[in-house]
C-alpha positions, 0 to 999 in steps of 0.5 A: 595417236589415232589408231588405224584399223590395220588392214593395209599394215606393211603397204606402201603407197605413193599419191601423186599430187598428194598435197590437196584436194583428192590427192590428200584424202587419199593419202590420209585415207591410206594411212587411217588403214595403215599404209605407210605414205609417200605424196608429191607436189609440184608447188605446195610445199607446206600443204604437202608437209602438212599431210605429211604431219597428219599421216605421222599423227596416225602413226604411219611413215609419211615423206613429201617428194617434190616431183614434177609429173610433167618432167619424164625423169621426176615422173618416174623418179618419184617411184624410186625416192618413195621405195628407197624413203618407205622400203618398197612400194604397194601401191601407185595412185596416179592423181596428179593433173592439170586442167587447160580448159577455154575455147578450142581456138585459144588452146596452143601447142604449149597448152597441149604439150603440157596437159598431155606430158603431166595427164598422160606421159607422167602417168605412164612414165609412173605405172612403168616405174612402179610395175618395175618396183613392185611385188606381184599383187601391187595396184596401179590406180588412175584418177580420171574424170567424168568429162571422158563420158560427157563433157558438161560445156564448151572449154574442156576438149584439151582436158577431156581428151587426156583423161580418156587416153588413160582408159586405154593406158588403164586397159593395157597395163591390166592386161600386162600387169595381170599375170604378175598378180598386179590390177590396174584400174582408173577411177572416174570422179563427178564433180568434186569440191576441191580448191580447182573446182569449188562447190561454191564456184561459178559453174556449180548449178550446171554440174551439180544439175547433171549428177544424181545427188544433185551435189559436188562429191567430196574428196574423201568420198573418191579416196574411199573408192580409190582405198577399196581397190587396195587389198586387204590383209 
């Protein structure tokens, strides 16, 4: 057994589309500090349970939920299955999301419906779900993206617009929340290596050009900051 080094003993936190990529560095990066960890999926089942396996290797409570961000009573559900799976909730990160990305003119009403009720509805329906369960002092935390300040190319109008109507969301639920003890703050990747963006894949020298390492970020490296905004004991 790895043993962790305690700060965040007691906590349970939920990762939205915690099954790969950033979702799951997370979640292993909250258990290494101690958390106990719910993470949903949609269609990754074994990839889910394996994070599941590695958080119970490090000697944490772990359940995998399959939870659809995009379906309004599964959005919020999720909150409820991870306090009743884990005895509460501590902390929400809300990672789940889809990317539409062509031209503008071959994006449809399907396309937006989608983007928006996974990228924005389901976070919302989440956040109000989690405010109602957790204890003063829970955090609330948004992964969004770098294309809400500058989007690299054509193709990502559909995609950037939902990521910036969660700086609002952010916003109000800090003012809301803030009394009750409860921060709420989103996170801005660059460009990350994850199986939905490869460091190897066909845009790699437009993207890495504009980031000041002249690299595609890691996963873990966006959890360590995701895993900063948690309070320690």
């Amino acid at each position: 057994m790895t043993t962790t080094c305690g700060t965040l003993h007691g906590k349970v936190a939920l990762v939205t589309g915690g099954g790969r990529g950033i979702g799951a560095a997370t979640a292993l990066r909250l258990a290494r500090e101690g958390a106990d960890v719910a993470v949903t999926y949609v269609n990754g089942e074994e990839a889910a349970a394996e994070v599941v396996r590695a958080v119970e290797a490090l000697g944490r409570r772990a359940v995998a939920l399959r939870a659809d961000s995009g379906d309004p009573e599964e959005a919020a559900g999720a909150v409820e299955r991870t306090a009743q799976a884990l005895g509460g909730l501590d902390v929400l990160v809300n990672n789940a999301g889809v990317g539409v990305l062509g031209p503008l003119e071959g994006l449809g009403p399907a396309d937006v419906d989608r983007v928006l009720a996974v990228n924005v509805r389901g976070v919302f329906l989440a956040s109000r779900a989690a405010a109602g369960r957790m204890t003063d002092g829970g955090r609330i935390i948004t992964v969004g993206s770098c294309m809400v300040r500058r989007v690299p190319g054509p193709g990502g109008t559909l995609y950037a617009m939902s990521k910036a109507a969660l700086v609002g969301l952010t916003k109000a639920l800090a003012g809301e929340l803030g009394p009750r003890g409860i921060t709420a703050n989103i996170v801005h990747p660059g460009p990350v290596d994850t199986d939905m963006n490869p460091a190897d894949g066909p845009y790699v020298a437009g993207q890495a050009a504009m980031t000041a390492l002249g690299r595609f970020g890691r996963a873990e490296e966006v959890a360590a900051t995701v895993a900063h905004l948690v309070p320690r004991h």
